[in-house]
Residue, then its C-alpha position, 0 to 999 in steps of 0.5 A: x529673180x536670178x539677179x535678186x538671189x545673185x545679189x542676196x548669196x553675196x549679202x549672205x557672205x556679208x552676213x556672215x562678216x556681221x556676225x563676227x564683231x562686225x568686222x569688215x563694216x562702216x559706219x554712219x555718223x549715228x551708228x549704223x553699220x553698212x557695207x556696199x558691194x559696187x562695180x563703181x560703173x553708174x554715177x552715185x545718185x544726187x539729191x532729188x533723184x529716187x532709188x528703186x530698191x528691192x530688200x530683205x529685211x531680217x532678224x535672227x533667222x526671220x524674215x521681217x520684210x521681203x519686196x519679194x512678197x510685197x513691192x519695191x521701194x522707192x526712195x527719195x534722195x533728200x538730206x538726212x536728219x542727224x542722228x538719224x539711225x537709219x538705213x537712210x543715212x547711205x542712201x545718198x553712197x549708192x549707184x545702180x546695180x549696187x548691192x548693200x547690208x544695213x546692220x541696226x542693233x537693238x540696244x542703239x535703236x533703244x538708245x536713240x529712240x529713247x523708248x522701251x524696245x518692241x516686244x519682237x526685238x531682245x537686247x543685242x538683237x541685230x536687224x540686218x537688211x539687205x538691198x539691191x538698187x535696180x533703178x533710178x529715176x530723175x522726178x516722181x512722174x518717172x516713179x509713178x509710171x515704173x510703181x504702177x507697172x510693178x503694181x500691176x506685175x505684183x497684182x498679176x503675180x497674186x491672182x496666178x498664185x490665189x489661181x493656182x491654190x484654189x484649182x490645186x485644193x478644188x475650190x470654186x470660187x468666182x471672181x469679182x469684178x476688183x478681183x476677190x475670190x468667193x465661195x458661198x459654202x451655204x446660200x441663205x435665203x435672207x435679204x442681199x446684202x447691199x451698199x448701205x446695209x448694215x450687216x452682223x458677221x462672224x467671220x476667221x481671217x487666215x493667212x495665205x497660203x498657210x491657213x494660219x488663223x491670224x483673227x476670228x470671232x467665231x469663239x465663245x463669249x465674242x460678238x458679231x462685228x457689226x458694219x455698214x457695207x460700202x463705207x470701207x470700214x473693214x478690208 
């Protein structure tokens, strides 16, 4: 964690550079500006080779994308189609231990799509995104073996913090066997729901740990969302 917010203060001073009619910054063949910030000590990565990166992806003053709440990426170092506009396009610039800022502006983005910008992104918006190569690997066997251990890190790091939340609030909830949290607020005495089952329900999604309501049904003039139990129809 240290290594990550050591990393993200000097993207920060970058930032700042950005700002400023991007003064201090490359640029790619298509447009993108970048800046890395490297010791020069590990090879440059070839192609075929993959990147572990962890990233903060940013607009105005939000966080888009965050490894830090998610996983990390891996990365495959292969050609870059032209005109890409994409972060990708430096990807083959980097070495281990390097740190870099990516800068996308809305208007090049709109250009090179050709498509209406999202309803999220305004007219010289910048999307800045900010990343950190903390490995690399030779083949996808290394790849897949460091994504299960980050996997299983990340699914550890989610149970003490769900853990944490319910003990702080009082909640008794039981653990599944995969690992869901339930309280039954009001045991019916209906039929068991079961595999194969179709079931009627109402229900509100939250975000965790804000409680922000995100999607719910339980409001006049909705129906009941209809599904059957064990086709992995819904989360």
């Amino acid at each position: 964690m240290k290594k990550i917010t050591s990393f993200l203060f000097a993207a920060v001073a970058i930032l700042l550079v950005a700002s400023c009619n991007n003064q201090g910054l490359k640029k790619t063949k298509s447009g993108i500006l970048y800046k890395i910030i490297s010791d020069g000590k590990n090879p440059v990565v070839k192609k075929g080779q993959f990147i572990k990166l962890t990233f903060v992806q940013k607009l105005r003053d939000s966080i888009l994308y965050s490894s830090d709440n998610s996983m990390p990426a891996y990365v495959k170092i292969d050609s870059v189609p032209a005109n890409a506009y994409s972060p990708i396009e430096i990807f083959h610039l980097l070495r281990k231990g390097d740190s870099a800022v990516v800068v996308q502006l809305s208007d090049s983005i709109q250009k090179k799509s050709g498509q209406p910008l999202p309803p999220f992104l305004k007219k010289r918006d910048k999307i800045i995104l900010s990343l950190k190569v903390v490995d690399v690997f030779d083949n996808e066997d290394l790849v897949q073996k460091d994504r299960q251990v980050a996997l299983d890190t990340f699914h550890a790091k989610e149970t003490r913090e769900v853990e944490n939340y319910l003990a702080r609030n009082h909640i008794n909830a039981q653990k599944t066997e995969k690992g869901t949290f339930v309280q039954i607020d009001n045991p019916g005495n209906g039929p068991a729901v079961d595999s194969g089952k179709q079931v009627s329900v109402i229900y509100t999604g939250k975000m965790f740990p804000t409680g922000k309501v995100f999607e719910t049904n339980d409001e006049p003039g909705k129906e009941p969302i209809k599904f059957v139990i064990g086709k992995r129809q819904i989360i």
